[in-house]
C-alpha positions as CSV (number, residue, x, y, z in Angstrom):
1,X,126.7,107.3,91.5
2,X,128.6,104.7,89.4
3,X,131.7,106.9,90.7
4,X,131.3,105.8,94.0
5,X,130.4,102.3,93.6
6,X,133.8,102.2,91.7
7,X,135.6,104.0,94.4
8,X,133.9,103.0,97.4
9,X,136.3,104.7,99.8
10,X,135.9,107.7,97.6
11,X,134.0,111.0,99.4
12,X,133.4,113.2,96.1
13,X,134.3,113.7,92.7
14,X,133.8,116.1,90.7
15,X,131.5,116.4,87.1
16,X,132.0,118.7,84.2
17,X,129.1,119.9,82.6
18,X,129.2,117.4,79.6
19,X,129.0,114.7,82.3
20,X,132.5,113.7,82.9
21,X,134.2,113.2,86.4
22,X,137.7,113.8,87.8
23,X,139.0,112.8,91.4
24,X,140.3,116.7,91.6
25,X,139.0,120.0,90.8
26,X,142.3,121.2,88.7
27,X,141.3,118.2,86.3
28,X,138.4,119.4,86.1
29,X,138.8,122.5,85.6
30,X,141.6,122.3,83.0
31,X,138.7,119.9,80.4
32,X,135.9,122.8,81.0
33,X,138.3,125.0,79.4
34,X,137.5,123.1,76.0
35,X,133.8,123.5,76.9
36,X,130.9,126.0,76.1
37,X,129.5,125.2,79.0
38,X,131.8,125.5,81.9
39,X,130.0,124.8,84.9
40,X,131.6,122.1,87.2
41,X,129.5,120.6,89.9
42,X,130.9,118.3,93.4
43,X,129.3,115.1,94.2
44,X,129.5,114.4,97.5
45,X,128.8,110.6,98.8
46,X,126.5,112.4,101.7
47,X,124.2,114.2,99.5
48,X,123.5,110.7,97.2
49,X,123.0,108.4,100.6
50,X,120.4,111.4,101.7
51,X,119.1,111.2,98.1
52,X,118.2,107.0,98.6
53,X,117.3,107.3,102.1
54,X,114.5,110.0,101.3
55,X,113.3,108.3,98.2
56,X,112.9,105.2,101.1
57,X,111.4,106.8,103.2
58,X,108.4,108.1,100.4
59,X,108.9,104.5,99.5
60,X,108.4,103.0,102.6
61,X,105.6,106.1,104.0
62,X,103.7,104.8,100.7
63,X,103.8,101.5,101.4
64,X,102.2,101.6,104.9
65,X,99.7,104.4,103.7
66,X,98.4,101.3,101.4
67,X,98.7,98.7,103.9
68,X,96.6,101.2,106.1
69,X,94.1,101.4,103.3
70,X,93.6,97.9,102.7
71,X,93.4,97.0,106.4
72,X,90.7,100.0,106.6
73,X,88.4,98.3,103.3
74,X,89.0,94.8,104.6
75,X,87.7,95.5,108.2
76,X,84.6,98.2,106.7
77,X,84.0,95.0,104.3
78,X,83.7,92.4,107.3
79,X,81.8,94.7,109.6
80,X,78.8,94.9,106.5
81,X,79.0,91.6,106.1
82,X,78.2,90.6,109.7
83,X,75.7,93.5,109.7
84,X,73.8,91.9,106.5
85,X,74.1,88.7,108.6
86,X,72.6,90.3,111.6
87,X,69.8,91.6,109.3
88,X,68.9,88.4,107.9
89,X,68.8,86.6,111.0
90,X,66.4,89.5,112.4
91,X,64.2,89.7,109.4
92,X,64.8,85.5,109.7
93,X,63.5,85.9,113.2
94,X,60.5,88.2,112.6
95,X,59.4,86.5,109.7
96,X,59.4,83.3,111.9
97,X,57.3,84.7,114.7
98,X,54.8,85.9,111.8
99,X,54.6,82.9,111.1
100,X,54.1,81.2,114.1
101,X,51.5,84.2,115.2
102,X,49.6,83.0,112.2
103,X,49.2,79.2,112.7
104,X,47.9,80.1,116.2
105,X,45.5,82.5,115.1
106,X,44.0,80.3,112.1
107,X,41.1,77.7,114.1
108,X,42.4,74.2,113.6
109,X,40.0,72.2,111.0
110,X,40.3,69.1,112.0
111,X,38.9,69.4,115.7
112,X,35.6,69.7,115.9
């Protein structure tokens, strides 16, 4: 990848197993000789650009899969905190009328 940002008109290289690149496969060939290992791979600008735009894409698919997680415990948070609130106001309510039912059912003392 350095390669290319070096080169940037440059399509592929090529990269000796010991890590070393050359702009043509004779050059390449001709160091592997004084290699053990004398495999010799091409690097192609296409397959590094697919390379970054899939890891962006998992990047990216990640990122909305969280936003769409948050969004999902933020709204189940609200929506049982409004239906707390709407049980408090009805037990509220009731415990109101109880209340109220009580004071009209107990005589009044002071009229005789």
């Amino acid at each position: 990848m350095e390669v290319f940002k070096k080169y940037p008109k440059l399509e592929s290289y090529f990269k000796t197993s010991d890590g070393t690149s050359f702009f043509t496969m004779n050059a390449a060939k001709n160091h592997a000789k004084t290699l053990d290992d004398k495999i010799i791979s091409t690097v192609r600008r296409r397959q590094i650009s697919k390379k970054k735009d899939s890891s962006k894409v998992k990047e990216m698919a990640k990122i909305k899969a969280d936003q769409e997680a948050k969004q999902k415990a933020e709204e189940e948070t609200k929506a049982k905190e409004e239906q707390e609130a709407q049980d408090k106001a009805k037990a509220d309510q009731e415990a109101k009328e109880k209340a109220q039912k009580e004071k009209s059912a107990t005589p009044d003392k002071t009229t005789k």
